[in-house]
Structure formats: structure tokens, C-alpha cells
N, C-alpha and C positions, 0 to 999 in steps of 0.2 A: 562583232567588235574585236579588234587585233589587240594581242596582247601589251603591245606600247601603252595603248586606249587603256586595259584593263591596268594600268600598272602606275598611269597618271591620275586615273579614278580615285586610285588606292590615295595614291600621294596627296593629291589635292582634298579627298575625305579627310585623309590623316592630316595636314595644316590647318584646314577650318576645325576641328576637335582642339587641337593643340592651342589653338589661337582661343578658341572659349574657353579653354580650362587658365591658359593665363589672363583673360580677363577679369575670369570668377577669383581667380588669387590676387588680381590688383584690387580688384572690387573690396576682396573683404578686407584688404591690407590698411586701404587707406579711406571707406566709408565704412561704418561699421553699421551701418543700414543693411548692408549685405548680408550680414554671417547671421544665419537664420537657421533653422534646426532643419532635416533631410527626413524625416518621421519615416520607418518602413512598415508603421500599423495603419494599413489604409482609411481603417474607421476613423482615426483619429484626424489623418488628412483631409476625411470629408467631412467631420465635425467645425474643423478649423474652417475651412471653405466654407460652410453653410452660415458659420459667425460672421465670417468678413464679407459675404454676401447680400447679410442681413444688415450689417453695418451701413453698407453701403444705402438697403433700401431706406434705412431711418433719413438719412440724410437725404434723400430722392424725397422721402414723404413732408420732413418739417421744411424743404424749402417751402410748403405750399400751405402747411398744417402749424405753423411756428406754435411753440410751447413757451410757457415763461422762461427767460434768460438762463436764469440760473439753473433750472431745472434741463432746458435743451444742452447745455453747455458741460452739465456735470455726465450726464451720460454721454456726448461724446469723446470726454476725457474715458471716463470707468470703463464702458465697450473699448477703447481701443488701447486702454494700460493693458487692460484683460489680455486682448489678443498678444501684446507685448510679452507679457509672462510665459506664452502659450507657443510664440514663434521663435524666440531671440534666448541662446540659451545660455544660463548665469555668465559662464567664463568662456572666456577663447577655445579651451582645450577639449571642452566639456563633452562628453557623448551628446551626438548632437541627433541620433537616432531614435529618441526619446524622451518622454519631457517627464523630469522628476516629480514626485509627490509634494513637496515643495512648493509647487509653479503652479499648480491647480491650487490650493489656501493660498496663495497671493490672486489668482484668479477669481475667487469667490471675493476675495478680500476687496477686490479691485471693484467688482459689480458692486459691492458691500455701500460704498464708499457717493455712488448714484442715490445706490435704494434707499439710504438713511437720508437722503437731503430728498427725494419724493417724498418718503413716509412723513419727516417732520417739517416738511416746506410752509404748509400753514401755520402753522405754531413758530416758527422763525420770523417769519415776514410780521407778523400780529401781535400773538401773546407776549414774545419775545422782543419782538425790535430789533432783529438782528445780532442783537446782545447773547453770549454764548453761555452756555450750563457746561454741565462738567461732560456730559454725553457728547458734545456737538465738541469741543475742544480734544477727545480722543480720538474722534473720526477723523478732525479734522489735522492731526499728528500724521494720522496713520495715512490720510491721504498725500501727503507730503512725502513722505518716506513714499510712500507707494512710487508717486512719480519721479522722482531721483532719483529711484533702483531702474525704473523704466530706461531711463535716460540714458545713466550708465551703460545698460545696456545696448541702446537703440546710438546715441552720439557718442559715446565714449565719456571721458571720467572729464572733462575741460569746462564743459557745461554745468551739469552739477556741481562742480567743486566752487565755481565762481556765484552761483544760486544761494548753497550753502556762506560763502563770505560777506554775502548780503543778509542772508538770513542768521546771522552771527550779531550782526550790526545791533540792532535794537534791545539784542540783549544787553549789548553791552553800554550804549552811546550815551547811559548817564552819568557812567561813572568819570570821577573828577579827572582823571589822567587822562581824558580824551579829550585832543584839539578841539577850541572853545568853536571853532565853523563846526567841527564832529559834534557838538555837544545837543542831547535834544533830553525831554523830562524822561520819566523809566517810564516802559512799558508792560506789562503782566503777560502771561500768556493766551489772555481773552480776549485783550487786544490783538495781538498778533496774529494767533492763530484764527480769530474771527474774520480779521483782516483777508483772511488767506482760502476762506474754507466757506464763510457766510455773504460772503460780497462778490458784487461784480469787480469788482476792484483789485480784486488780488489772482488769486490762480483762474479763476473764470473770468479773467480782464477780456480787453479787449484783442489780445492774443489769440485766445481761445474764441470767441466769437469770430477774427477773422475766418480760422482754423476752418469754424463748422461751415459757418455761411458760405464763403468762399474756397480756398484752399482746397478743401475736400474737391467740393463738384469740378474744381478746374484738373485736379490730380485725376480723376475718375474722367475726364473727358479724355487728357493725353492717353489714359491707359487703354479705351477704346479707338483712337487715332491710332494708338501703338499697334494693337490688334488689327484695326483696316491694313496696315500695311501702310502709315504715313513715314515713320523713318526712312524706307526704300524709298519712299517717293522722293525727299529731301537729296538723300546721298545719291540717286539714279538722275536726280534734273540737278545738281549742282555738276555730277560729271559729263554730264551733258553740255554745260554753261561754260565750264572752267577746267576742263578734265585737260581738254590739248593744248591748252595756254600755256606758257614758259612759266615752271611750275605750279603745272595744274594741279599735282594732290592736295599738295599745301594751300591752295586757293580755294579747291574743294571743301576740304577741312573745315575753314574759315564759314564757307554759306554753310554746309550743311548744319555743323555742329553751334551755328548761330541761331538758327532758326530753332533746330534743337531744345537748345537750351532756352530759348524762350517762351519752350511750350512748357519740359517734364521741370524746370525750377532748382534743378540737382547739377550743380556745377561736375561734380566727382561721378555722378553716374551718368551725365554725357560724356567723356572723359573718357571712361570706360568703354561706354554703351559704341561711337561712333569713332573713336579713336580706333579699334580693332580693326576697324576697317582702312581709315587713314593714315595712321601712322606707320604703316608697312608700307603704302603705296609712296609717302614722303622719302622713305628711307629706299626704297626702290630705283628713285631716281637721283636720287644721289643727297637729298637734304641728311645734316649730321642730326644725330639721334636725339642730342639734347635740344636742337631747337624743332625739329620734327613733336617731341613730345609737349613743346611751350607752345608749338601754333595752336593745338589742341584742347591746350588748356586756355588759352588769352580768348580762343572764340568759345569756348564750351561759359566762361563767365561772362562773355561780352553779353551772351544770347540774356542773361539774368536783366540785362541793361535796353534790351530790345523791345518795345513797340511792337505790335497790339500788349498782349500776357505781362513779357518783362518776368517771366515765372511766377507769376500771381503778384507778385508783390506790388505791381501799377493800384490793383483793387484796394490792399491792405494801406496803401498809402489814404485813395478815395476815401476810404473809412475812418483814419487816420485825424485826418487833415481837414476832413469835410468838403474836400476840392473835389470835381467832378471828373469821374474817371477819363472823359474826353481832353480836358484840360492835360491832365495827367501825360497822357500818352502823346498828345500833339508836344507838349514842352520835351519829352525826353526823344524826339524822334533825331533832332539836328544832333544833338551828343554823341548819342547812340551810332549814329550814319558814319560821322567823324573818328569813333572809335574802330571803327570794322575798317574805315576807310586805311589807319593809320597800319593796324596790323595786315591786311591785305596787300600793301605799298612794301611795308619790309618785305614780307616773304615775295614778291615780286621783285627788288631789287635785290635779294641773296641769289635767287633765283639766276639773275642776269649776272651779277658776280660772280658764283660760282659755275656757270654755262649750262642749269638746268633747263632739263626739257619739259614736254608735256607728254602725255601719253599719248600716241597714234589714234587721228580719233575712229580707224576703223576697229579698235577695240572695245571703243565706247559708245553708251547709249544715244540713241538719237534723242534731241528733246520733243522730237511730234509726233514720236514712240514714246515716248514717255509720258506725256501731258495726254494722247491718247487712250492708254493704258491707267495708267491712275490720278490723273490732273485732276478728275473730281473729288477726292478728296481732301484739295484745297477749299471748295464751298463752304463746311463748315465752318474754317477759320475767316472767309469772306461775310460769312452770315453772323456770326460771334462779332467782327466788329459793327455788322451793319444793326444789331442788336441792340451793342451798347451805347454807338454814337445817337440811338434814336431817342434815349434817354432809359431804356427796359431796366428794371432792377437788375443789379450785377449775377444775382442769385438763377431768377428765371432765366438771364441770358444762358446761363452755365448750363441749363436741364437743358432747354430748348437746344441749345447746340449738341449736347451730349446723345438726341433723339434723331436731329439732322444727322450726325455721321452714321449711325447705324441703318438709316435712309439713305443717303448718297451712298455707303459704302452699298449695300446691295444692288446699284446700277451698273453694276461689272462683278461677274462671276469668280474673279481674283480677288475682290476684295471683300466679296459679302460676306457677312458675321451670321451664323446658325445661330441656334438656343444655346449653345455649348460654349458659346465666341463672348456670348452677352454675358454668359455666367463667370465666365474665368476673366474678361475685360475687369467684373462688376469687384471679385475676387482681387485681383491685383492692383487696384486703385484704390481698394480699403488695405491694400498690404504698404502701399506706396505711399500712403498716409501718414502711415504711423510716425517716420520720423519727425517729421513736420508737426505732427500735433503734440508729441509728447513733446516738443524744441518749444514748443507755444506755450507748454502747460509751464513748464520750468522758467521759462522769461515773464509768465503772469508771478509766479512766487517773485521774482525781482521785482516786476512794477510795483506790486502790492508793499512790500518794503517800501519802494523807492515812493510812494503814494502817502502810505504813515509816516515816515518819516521824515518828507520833504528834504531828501536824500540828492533829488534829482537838480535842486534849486544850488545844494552846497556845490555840487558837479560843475553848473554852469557858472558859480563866481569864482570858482578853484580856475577853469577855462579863460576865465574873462580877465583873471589878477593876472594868471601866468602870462597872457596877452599882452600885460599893459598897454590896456588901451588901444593896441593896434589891429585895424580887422587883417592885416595878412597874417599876423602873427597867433590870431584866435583860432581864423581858419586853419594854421597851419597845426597847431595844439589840436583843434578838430579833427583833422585828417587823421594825426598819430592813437588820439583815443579811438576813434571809430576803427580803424585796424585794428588795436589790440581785441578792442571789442569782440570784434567779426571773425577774427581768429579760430578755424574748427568750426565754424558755425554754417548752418545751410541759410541762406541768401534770405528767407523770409525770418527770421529769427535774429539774425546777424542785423534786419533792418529795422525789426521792431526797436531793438534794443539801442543802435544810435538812435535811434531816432528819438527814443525817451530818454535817453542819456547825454546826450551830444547834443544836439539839435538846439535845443530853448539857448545856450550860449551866443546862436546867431543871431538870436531876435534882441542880444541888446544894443547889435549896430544896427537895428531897422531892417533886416534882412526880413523878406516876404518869407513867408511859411514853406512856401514851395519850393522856393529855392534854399532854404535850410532843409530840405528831406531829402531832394534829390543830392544835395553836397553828400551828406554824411550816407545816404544809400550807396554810391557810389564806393566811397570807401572801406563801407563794410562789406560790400561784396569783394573788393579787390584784395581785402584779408587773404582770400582762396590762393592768391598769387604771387602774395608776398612772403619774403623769406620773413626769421626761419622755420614758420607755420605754413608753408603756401601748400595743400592739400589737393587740391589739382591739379598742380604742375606737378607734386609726386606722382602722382596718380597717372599722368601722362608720362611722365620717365619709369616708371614702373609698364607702361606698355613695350615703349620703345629702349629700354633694357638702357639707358642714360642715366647718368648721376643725378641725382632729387634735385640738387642743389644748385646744380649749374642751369638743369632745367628750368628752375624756379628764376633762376638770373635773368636766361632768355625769358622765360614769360614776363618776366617787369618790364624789361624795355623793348619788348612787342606790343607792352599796354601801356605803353610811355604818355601815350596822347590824354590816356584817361584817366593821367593823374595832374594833367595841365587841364583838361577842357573842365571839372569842375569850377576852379577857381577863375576859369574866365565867365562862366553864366553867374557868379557871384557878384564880379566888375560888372559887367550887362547881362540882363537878363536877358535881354531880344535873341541869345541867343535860343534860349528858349522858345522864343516867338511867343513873349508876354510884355506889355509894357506897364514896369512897375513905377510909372512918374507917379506921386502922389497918392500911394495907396497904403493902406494900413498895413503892420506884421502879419495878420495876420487873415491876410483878404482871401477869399476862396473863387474868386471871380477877376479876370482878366480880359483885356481887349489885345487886339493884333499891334505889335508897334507897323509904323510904315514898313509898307512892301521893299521898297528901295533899300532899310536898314537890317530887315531880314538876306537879303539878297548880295548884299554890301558884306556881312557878316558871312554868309555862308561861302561862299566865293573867297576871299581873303584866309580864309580859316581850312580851307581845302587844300588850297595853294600852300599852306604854311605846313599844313599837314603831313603833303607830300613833302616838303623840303625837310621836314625835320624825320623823317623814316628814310631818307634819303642820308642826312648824316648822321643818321643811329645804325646803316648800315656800309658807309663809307662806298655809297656808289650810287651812281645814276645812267649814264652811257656810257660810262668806265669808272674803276676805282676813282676818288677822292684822297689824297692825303689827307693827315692830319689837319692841316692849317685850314683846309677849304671846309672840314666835316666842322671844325668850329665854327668859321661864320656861316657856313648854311646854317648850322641849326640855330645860331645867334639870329640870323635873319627872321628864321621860318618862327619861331617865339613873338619876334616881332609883329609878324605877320598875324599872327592867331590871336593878341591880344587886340581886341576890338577898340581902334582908336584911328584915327586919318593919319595922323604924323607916322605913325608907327608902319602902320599898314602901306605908305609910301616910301620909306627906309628899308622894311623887310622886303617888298615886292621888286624892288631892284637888287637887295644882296641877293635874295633868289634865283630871279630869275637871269643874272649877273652871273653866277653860280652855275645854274645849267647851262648857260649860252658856251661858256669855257670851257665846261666841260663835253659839251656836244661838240664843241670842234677837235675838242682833244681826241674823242672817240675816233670821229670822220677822220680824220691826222693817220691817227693811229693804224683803223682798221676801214677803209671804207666803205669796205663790200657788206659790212655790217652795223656801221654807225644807224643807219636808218632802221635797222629791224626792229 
């Protein structure tokens, strides 16, 4: 090796370290799931390890050994607050080398908190009734406090502090100075706290049941795909696919970190996780840094919104809603295509605006080296849906898939998983839990209020008044709560929470169920993107060394489409590919509308797609003035809203629009109009 060789080694070792140590700084900057204690007492590192191990097996064992609700539900809160005290440490600053004496009696405290609802679980359910004594209303204090210190920890202070203003409410909501919608009888603390600590109803809601039954096993599946080596796989066949297209990183970007984030559910840590990689190659080729870090972010959320997974949250809905996971996934796939569609088409026309290239593709992967090399690791995720479409509980599909990868990945020597692989896989999916379930534990203390208190019922007539009367205007009132909402919040938390919040205000204009979950899901996911909270577009200008804020700009209107296409499956559902003529609020079962109006629908709404990313970027085969980026986007509006009249007014401003401006290009340039 010549010393040039020995000297590029150096340099290029020394940018990938560099490049991980700023992602581990964005990481913890802006997910506080991140900043986790670095322990240098090995015993104790394999202590922790052997916990989150074991965590994991419990949850391998009760998908198949179910225990009563309450009792499966309270241990896998208590096990994984425990671990919380054990990994996450009190403060930012904290020695993070070692974990105080402190954090072990919260630790006991945390187990404590399971053991007392085993030990006196018959005596609850029977002698008592549910009804609390002075015993059962200290534990259940102390488990409250438990999981808001958790929290604080694990989400930051935003969550909790909104838990706490609900758990404020019943103390106060009979006194006479409280708006007569505010007003409910008093409450004692044995209500409350019973509410909260003895019931499924309250922090054991249905939160937490997603949490154990699903959530987990789907987190513990990505964390063994993560280990095959399926991220490479994604980022290696997206540059294979899009790599030398006219800006190919940013297109890259787009699949990979789509797919992504449809599997790990964590807007901010794909973001991180695959932006390190993309967001240098964006800014390489000449894309500006602020919207380099927004492409990153609009596909790292899209992915939450994506067909099979959707980051779990498709299942929590099924559970939710009583609607069947198939149903689920087939209604968000036409959304979902059109949202990728819309961002893909911007960075495509910047792309041609600014005279960006692709990368050479003799630098880049071939795709039948690559699909050679690790395509089988796509089976699991072919076998997952072939699992659920066949009707398999959500539960077993999850084991069963989680057993397939550690199988398919051993049919290639790069990808096989030892004992070692299965252990630290098992490890990092009980690590990668945590925030999601203790986000769960805290949103059950909400419902549980919002349950006693019929809290959630005041929600939707405050909705429905400020509305008068009007469904754009409820919807529109919907969107704005569902964002504050979803605010800081990880995507299955962010959609429990519309969705018991927000949600019941659609069904008083006869809005099907479905389509009031997926409105307000949408919304609470797109929180992540919106200013002046949008936590993954920080997250992604925190890679690419861009202002938060502009970044966050560009992420909004690179997600332009996906704050128009809810409110068009509202007007029609077909676009969903459901036909809701004559069916109840609240029906769990749908038929195909005609092929012709799915077809009608999707075509029209492509075409508007593309026109309106066309004057959200002021170009198509050359720059757009002002006057023409108006009515395209006046047109392409038209276009997308499903209706004949409309859709024949848009399809001519459109394509009226291109034709002008394709000759203007030819005019112009002609040796390159056609490329």
C-alpha cells in the first residue's frame, strides 16, 4: 500500500468517526431516547444486558402463555421503568459512568409497583371490587410518580407536564369557578387513583396492551433486521435504483429512509440513523443544506405513514378501531404513494432547477449485486405481510417473522446472526422499547382521566361549537389540535392520543371511523415537521449544519401534499379504496368502490401532485414565474380534489402549464429541453 493509499485510509477512517460522533450529538440533542448512561463497570453492563434480555424473553413467552391483562401489562410497565432508572441518567449533565444509589430504590421501587398488583391481584378483582384501600392508593401514587420521572427522562419534560395538566383536572373540575362544559361531581383520590393503578382503563389502557402485544415484538423484529444488515440493504438498492438519476442522493434519501422509518417507528432516529449517510451525499452535489436536512426529515415521517408497518402504528390502530389490519393498510397505501410521490417530484424539480447531477453510476452499487448479496432479507418483510393478510394474529405474525429473519439471514455468510447477534439483537429491542412504552404508560394516565371524567366528550363539543357546524371548519380545528397534540411526541403515542382526543368530533358529521383515525394520525405525525416544534427537521439540520428553522420550513412544503390528501379521503373515501355509501360511524368492514373510481381518483390526483411540487418549486422544464406557479398550483388543487368538473378545469390548467412551459425550455435550450 503507497503512502497516498495509507493517508486516504487515515482521512476517510477519520470522517466516518467524525460523522458518528456528530450523529450521537444530534441524536441526543434532539431525541432524548438517546442520552443513556456509558457504564465502565462491566458487571454492571452485563447485569443491564441480561435484564433487557430477559425482558425481551417475557414478551417472546406471553405472546403464546397470555397472563391476565392487568397482571401481563403491570410487569411490562415495572420491568421496563426499572430498566429506565438503570439506563437514562437523572440529568443532562450527570455522570453518566455510573448509576447512583438513588436509581437502584427507584429500581426496586419500579419492580415493587408489578409485585404488589401480583401479590394482591385476587383480593382486587374479588374481595375488593376493584375498589381501593389505603395500600393499593399508595402504590398506586407511587406508580404514577414512578412513570413521569421515567418519562422525563426517556421523552423529555413536554409529555409529562401535559399528563400532569390532565391529572390536575379532576382534582379540581368541581369547583364552582370552573366552566359549566368544565364542570363534573368531585372526585376523592380512590377514585382516581383506582382509576389509574386498578383498571384497565387507565395507565394499563389500551396503550399499554398495544405497547406489550405489539409494539415490542415489532421493535424487537426491526432490531434483528438491523443486525441482518437490512439498513445496507435499503441505502445499497435505493443507490442502486436512484443513485445516478438527476439528483440521485436526495431521491435516495427519500426510498431509503421511507422504508426505514416504516419499519424502526422513530421519526428522529431515522433522521439520524440514515441521514449520516444522505445528507452529506445531498450537500455533495450541490443540494443547499437546509433543504438537504428537510428531504430527510419529510421521508424519515413519511416512512410512519407507509404500508405494510406504518411503524406499528397500522396494528394499534386494528386494535384501536376493531378494523382489520388488512383493511388498515390497503386504505393508507394510495395516501401514503402520493405523499412520497409529492416529495420525490420536489427534490426532482430543484434538482433540474438548480442543474443537479447524479452520482456516476460506476461508483455505485449494482442492483443484481445487491439483491444477490442481501435481497433475501427482504423475505421476512414479504412473509410478515403474507402472515397478516392471511388473517394470523397480529401477535404470532410478529414471533414468526422475528424467527424467519434469523433463518433467511443465515442463507448468506454476511448476514448470518451467531448466539452473540441473537443476544445483543434481543438486548437492543428491549433498549429500543423503552421509549415507546413508558410514552404508552403516560398517555394510559390521560385516557384514564379522560375515561373518568368524560373529558374526551367536552374535547369534541368544544371541536364541533368552534366548527359551527361546518365539516371544513371541524376538520380544520382537528388538524390544529392534532398537531399541538403530537407535538414532541413519537408517532405511536402522538396517535393514541388524537385519536382519543380528536377523533370522536368527526363522527358527529357521520365520518366512518377510519377515516376519522387516519385524518387525525396523519396530523399527529406531521407534528415532527412542523414549526415551531418540528423535531426532525431539527434533527436533520442538526446533521447538515442548516438553521432548525428554515429546515423545518422546507420540510412543510416538501410535505405539502400531506396536509391536502387527508382532507381529500374525508370529501371521498375511494380514495382510500373503501366505499362508504350507507354505512354506519362506525363500521369495521368495507367493500372496493368501482375500479374505474379508484383509477379515476388515482390518476387525477398524480397528475395534480405533480403539478402542485412543480409550483411549490417554481419549475418543470425551466423556471415558472410567479403568475404561472399560481395557477399551476390553482390548477393541480383542482385536480387532486376528486370531483369531474374540477378534475377537467385542473387537467387543462396543468397540462396547459407544462405544454408552455416545455416549449419555453425547447425555445430556450434545445439541446436539453428533452433530457
Amino acid at each position: 500500500m503507497t503512502k497516498d493509499n495509507r493517508d486516504l485510509d487515515v482521512e476517510s477512517v477519520s470522517a466516518h468517526e467524525e460523522d458518528k460522533t456528530l450523529s450521537q450529538e444530534v441524536l441526543e440533542k434532539y431525541d432524548t431516547d438517546a442520552k443513556v448512561r456509558k457504564l465502565k463497570n462491566r458487571k454492571l453492563v452485563w447485569l443491564i444486558a441480561a435484564i433487557a434480555i430477559a425482558y425481551s424473553v417475557y414478551h417472546l413467552y406471553v405472546t403464546f402463555n397470555p397472563l391476565p391483562a392487568l397482571q401481563a401489562r403491570s410487569i411490562h410497565v415495572a420491568v421496563g421503568m426499572g430498566l429506565v432508572f438503570l439506563v437514562y441518567p437523572t440529568f443532562k449533565k450527570q455522570d453518566r459512568t455510573k448509576i447512583p444509589f438513588y436509581d437502584w430504590i427507584l429500581f426496586i421501587f419500579s419492580l415493587g409497583t408489578a409485585g404488589y398488583l401480583m401479590y394482591e391481584y385476587n383480593d382486587i378483582m374479588t374481595t375488593r371490587g376493584g375498589i381501593p384501600n389505603t395500600l393499593d392508593i399508595i402504590f398506586a401514587i407511587l406508580t404514577v410518580v414512578l412513570v413521569l420521572e421515567a418519562a422525563r427522562r426517556v421523552t423529555g419534560i413536554i409529555l409529562p407536564i401535559l399528563a400532569l395538566v390532565f391529572l390536575a383536572y379532576p382534582f379540581i373540575s368541581h369547583f364552582i369557578w370552573m366552566p359549566d362544559m368544565l364542570m363534573t361531581r368531585q372526585f376523592d383520590l380512590g377514585d382516581i387513583f383506582g382509576q389509574l393503578y386498578l383498571k384497565t382503563e387507565g395507565l394499563y389502557s389500551t396503550a399499554i396492551s398495544a405497547s406489550l402485544q405489539f409494539i415490542f415484538l415489532f421493535i424487537l423484529f426491526g432490531a434483528f433486521l438491523a443486525k441482518s444488515g437490512m439498513g445496507q440493504l435499503f441505502n445499497d438498492l435505493a443507490m442502486a435504483l436512484a443513485g445516478s438519476k438527476q439528483g440521485g442522493p436526495a431521491k435516495v434519501a427519500v426510498i431509503s429512509s421511507g422504508f426505514m422509518g416504516s419499519i424502526n417507528g422513530s421519526a428522529i432516529a431515522n433522521v439520524v440513523g440514515t441521514g449520516a449517510f444522505t445528507i452529506p451525499l445531498m450537500k455533495k452535489i450541490g443540494y443547499n443544506k437546509n433543504f438537504a436536512g428537510a428531504v430527510e426529515a419529510s421521508a424519515s415521517v413519511g416512512g410512519q405513514i407507509l404500508p405494510p408497518i406504518m411503524g406499528a402504528s397500522a396494528f394499534i390502530m386494528a386494535e384501536t378501531t376493531g378494523i382489520a389490519y388488512g383493511t388498515i393498510a390497503l386504505a393508507a397505501l394510495l395516501p401514503a404513494v402520493l405523499y412520497f410521490l409529492g416529495v420525490i417530484m420536489q427534490v426532482h424539480f430543484r434538482a433540474g432547477k438548480e442543474n443537479l447531477k447524479g452520482i456516476p453510476k460506476a461508483d455505485l452499487p449494482r442492483t443484481k449485486e445487491v439483491l444477490k448479496d442481501k435481497g433475501h432479507l427482504l423475505l421476512p418483510i414479504v412473509g410478515l405481510i403474507f402472515m397478516l393478510y392471511t388473517g394470523m394474529p397480529i401477535a404470532y405474525a410478529a414471533f414468526y417473522t422475528i424467527v424467519l429473519t434469523v433463518v433467511v439471514a443465515g442463507l448468506r455468510k454476511s448476514t448470518r446472526m451467531g448466539f452473540k447477534d441473537i443476544l445483543e439483537a434481543m438486548e437492543n429491542g428491549a433498549r429500543q422499547s423503552l421509549s415507546v412504552m413508558i410514552a404508552c404508560a403516560v398517555v394510559g394516565i390521560i385516557i384514564g382521566v379522560v375515561s373518568l371524567t368524560s373529558f374526551g366528550t367536552v374535547m369534541t363539543s368544544a371541536i364541533t361549537s368552534f366548527g359551527a357546524g361546518s365539516l371544513f371548519w371541524t376538520l380544520f380545528l382537528t388538524m390544529l389540535a392534532s398537531i399541538v397534540l403530537g407535538m414532541g411526541l413519537p408517532s405511536i403515542p402522538a396517535y393514541i392520543i388524537t385519536a382519543t382526543m380528536t377523533a370522536p368530533a368527526l363522527a358527529e358529521f357521520g365520518i366512518p371511523v377510519l377515516v376519522a383515525h387516519l385524518f387525525v394520525f396523519y396530523f399527529g405525525i406531521f407534528a415532527n415537521i412542523t414549526p415551531p416544534v418540528a423535531l426532525a427537521a431539527f434533527a436533520g439540520a442538526g446533521i447538515s449544519g442548516g438553521d432548525p428553522m428554515r429546515t423545518g420550513l422546507n420540510a412543510l412544503r416538501l410535505s405539502i401534499a400531506g396536509f391536502i390528501i387527508p382532507y381529500l379521503f374525508v370529501y371521498n373515501p375511494a380514495m382510500l379504496m373503501i366505499d362508504t355509501t350507507d354505512i354506519a360511524v362506525n363500521a369495521t368492514e368495507f367493500t372496493l368502490p368501482p375500479i374505474w373510481e379508484i383509477l379515476m381518483i388515482t390518476v387525477t390526483a398524480i397528475i395534480g401532485i405533480i403539478g402542485l411540487s412543480s409550483a411549490a418549486e417554481g419549475y418543470f422544464q425551466a423556471k415558472l414565474n410567479v403568475l404561472f406557479r399560481i395557477v399551476l398550483g390553482a390548477g393541480a388543487l383542482l385536480l387532486i380534489v376528486p370531483e369531474t368538473y374540477t378534475d377537467i378545469i385542473g387537467l387543462t390548467v396543468v397540462l396547459g402549464i407544462f405544454l408552455i412551459n416545455f416549449l419555453k425550455s425547447k425555445k430556450d435550450n434545445p439541446a436539453t429541453a428533452t433530457s
